[in-house]
C-alpha positions as CSV (number, residue, x, y, z in Angstrom):
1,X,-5.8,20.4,-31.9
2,X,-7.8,21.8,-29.1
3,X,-6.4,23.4,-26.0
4,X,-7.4,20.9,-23.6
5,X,-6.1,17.7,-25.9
6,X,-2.5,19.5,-26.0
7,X,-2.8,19.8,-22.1
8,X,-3.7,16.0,-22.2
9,X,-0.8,15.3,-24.5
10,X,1.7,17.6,-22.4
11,X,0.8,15.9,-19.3
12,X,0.8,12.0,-20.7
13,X,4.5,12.7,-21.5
14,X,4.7,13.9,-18.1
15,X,3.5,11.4,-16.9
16,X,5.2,8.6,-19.0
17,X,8.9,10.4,-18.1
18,X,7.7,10.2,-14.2
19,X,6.9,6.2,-15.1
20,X,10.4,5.6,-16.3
21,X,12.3,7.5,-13.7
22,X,10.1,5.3,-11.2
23,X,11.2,2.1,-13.4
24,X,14.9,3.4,-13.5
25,X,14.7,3.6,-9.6
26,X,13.3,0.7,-9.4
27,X,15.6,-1.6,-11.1
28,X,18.3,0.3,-9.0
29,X,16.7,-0.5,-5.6
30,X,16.1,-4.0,-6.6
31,X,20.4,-4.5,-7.8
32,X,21.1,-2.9,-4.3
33,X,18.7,-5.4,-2.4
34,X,19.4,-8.4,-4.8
35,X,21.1,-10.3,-2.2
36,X,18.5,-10.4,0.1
37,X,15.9,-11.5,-2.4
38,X,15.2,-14.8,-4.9
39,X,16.9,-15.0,-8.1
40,X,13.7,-15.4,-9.4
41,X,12.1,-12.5,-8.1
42,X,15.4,-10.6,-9.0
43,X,14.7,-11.2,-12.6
44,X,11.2,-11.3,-12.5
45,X,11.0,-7.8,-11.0
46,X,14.1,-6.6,-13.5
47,X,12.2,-7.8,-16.7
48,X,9.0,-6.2,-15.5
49,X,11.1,-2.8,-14.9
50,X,12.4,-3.2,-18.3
51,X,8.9,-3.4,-19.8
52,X,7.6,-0.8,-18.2
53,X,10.5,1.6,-18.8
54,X,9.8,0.6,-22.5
55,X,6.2,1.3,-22.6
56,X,7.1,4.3,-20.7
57,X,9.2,5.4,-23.7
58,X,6.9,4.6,-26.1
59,X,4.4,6.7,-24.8
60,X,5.9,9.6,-24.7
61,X,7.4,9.3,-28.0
62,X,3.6,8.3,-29.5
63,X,2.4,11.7,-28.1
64,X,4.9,13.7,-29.5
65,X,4.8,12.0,-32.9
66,X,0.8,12.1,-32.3
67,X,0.7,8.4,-33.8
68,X,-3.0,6.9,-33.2
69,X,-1.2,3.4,-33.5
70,X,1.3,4.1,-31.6
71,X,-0.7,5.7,-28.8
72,X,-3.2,2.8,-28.6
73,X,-0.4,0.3,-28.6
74,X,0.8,1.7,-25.5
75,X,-2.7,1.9,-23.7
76,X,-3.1,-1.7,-24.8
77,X,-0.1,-2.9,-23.1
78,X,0.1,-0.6,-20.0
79,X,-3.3,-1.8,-19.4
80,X,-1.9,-5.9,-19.8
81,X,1.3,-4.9,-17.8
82,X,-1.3,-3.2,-14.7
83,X,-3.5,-6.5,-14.7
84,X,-0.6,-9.4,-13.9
85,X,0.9,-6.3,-11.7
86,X,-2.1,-6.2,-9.7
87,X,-2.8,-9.8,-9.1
88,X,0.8,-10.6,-8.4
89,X,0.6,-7.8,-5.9
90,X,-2.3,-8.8,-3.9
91,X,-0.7,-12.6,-4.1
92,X,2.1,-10.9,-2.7
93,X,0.7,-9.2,0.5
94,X,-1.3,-12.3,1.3
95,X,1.3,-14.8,0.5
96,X,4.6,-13.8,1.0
97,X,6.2,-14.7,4.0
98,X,8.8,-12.5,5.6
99,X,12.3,-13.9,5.4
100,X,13.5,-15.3,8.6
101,X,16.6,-13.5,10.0
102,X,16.7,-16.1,12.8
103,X,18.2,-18.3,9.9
104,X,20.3,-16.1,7.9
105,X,22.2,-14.8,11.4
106,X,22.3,-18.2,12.7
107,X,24.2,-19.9,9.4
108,X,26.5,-16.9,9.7
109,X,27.2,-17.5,13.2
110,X,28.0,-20.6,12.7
111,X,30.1,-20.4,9.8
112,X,31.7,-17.9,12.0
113,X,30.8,-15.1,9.0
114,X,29.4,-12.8,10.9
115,X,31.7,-9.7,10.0
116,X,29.9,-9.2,6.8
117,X,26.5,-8.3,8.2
118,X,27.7,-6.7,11.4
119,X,29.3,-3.9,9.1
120,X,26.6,-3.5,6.5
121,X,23.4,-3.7,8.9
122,X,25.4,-1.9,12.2
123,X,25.0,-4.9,14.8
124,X,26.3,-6.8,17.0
125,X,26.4,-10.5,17.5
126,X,22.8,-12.6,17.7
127,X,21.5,-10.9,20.3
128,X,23.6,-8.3,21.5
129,X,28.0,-7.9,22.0
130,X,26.9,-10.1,24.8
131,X,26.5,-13.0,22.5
132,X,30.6,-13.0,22.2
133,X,31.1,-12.2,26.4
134,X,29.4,-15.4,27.5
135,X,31.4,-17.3,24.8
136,X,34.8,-15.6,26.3
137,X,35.4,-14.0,23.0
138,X,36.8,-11.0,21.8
139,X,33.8,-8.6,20.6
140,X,34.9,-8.2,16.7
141,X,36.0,-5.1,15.5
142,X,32.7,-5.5,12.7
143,X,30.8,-4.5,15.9
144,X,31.9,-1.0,15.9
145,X,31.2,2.1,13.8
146,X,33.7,2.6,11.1
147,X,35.6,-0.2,13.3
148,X,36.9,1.7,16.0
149,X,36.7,-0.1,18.5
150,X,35.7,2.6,21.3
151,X,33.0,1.7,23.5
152,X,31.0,4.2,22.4
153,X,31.4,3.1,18.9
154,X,29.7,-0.3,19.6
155,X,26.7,-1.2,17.6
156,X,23.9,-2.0,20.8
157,X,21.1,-4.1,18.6
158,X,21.7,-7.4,17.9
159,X,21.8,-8.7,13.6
160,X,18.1,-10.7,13.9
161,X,16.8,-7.4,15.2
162,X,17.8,-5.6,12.8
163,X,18.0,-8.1,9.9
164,X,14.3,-8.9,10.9
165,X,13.5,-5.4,10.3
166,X,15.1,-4.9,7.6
167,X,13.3,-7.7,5.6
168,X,9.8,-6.2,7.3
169,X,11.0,-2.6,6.1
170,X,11.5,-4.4,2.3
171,X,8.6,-5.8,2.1
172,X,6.4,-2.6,3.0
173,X,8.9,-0.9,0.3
174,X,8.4,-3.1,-2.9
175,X,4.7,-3.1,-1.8
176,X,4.7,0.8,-1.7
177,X,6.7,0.9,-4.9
178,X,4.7,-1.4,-7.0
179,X,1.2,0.2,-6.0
180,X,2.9,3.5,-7.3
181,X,3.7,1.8,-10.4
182,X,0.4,0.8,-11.0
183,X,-1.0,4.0,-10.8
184,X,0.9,5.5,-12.9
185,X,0.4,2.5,-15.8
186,X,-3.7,2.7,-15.1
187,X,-3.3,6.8,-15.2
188,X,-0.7,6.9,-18.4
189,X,-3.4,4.0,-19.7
190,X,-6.6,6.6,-19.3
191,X,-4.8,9.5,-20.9
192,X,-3.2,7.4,-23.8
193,X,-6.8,6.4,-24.7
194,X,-7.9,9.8,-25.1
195,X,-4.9,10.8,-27.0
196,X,-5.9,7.8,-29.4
197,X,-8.9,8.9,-29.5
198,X,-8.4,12.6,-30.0
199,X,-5.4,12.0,-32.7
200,X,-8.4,9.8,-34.6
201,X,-10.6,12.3,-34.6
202,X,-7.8,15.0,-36.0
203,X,-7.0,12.9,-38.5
204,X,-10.8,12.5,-39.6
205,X,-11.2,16.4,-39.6
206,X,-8.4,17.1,-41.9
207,X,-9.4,14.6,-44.5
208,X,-12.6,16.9,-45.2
């Protein structure tokens, strides 16, 4: 095997291992955010993770067995995992509407629930700790940092602020993330053809 086909094979299962830590990560960021998203697009994004961390797999384990089947098998199906990827992320910048924190916070206020995403997003009431002074309420001890309640503990931003953000700040993410992903599938797609390509012609040379 020439030099530069072993540098080719040494970086597509570089390449393949930094595809399946990106899918591991992936599927880790989407079970911390799952909340916050669809169950459809939770399991949607999970089975696509899945796949790619398979293909991922498989391509590193075709170069080092230096399998022509193998190898093409998993430039065939990186290449019909990047398509759908690509479409559904276009669809998705174009499409996809942020979700409203107006709603979420004002269902929680009303079911007077409001401890729960005070603590995990560090706010304070709709607006501001104000929202509880005009109502002659007690400002909740969810509206302080580790929930001492110190004045200078007391979250300032109000949960549709930061909720709103938050959902802005996903969206740029899992656009980010799944551009990256399809980079890496059209890039581990390029080298696995030449691999196929290269193990074919090996093959062919030591038959004479």
């Amino acid at each position: 095997m020439g030099c530069a086909t072993t540098s080719v094979k040494i970086t597509s299962i570089v390449l393949n291992a930094i595809l399946a830590f990106l899918a591991v990560g992936a599927i880790g960021w989407i079970a911390f955010y799952a909340d916050t998203e669809s169950e459809e697009f939770v399991i949607a994004a999970y089975v696509a993770c899945a796949i790619i961390l398979l293909f991922a797999f498989l391509g590193i384990y075709a170069a080092v067995r230096e399998s022509v089947c193998l190898t093409a098998t998993s430039a065939v199906f990186l290449l019909l995992l990047a398509i759908p990827q690509i479409v559904s992320t276009i669809m998705f910048v174009h499409q996809f509407e942020v979700k409203s924190a107006q709603t979420t916070v004002e269902l929680a206020w009303q079911a007077n629930n409001m401890d729960g995403l005070q603590q995990k997003y560090e706010c304070c009431g709709k607006s501001s700790a104000q929202d509880y002074v005009h109502l002659r309420q007690l400002i909740p001890p969810s509206c302080y940092i580790d929930l001492d309640q110190k004045p200078e503990h007391l979250y300032v931003d109000g949960c549709i602020e930061k909720l709103q953000s938050r959902y802005e700040s996903d969206k740029l993410r899992f656009i980010i993330v799944s551009w990256v992903l399809v980079a890496f599938e059209l890039l581990c797609f390029v080298i696995a053809v030449f691999l196929a390509i290269s193990f074919r012609n090996k093959q062919r040379r030591l038959q004479f």
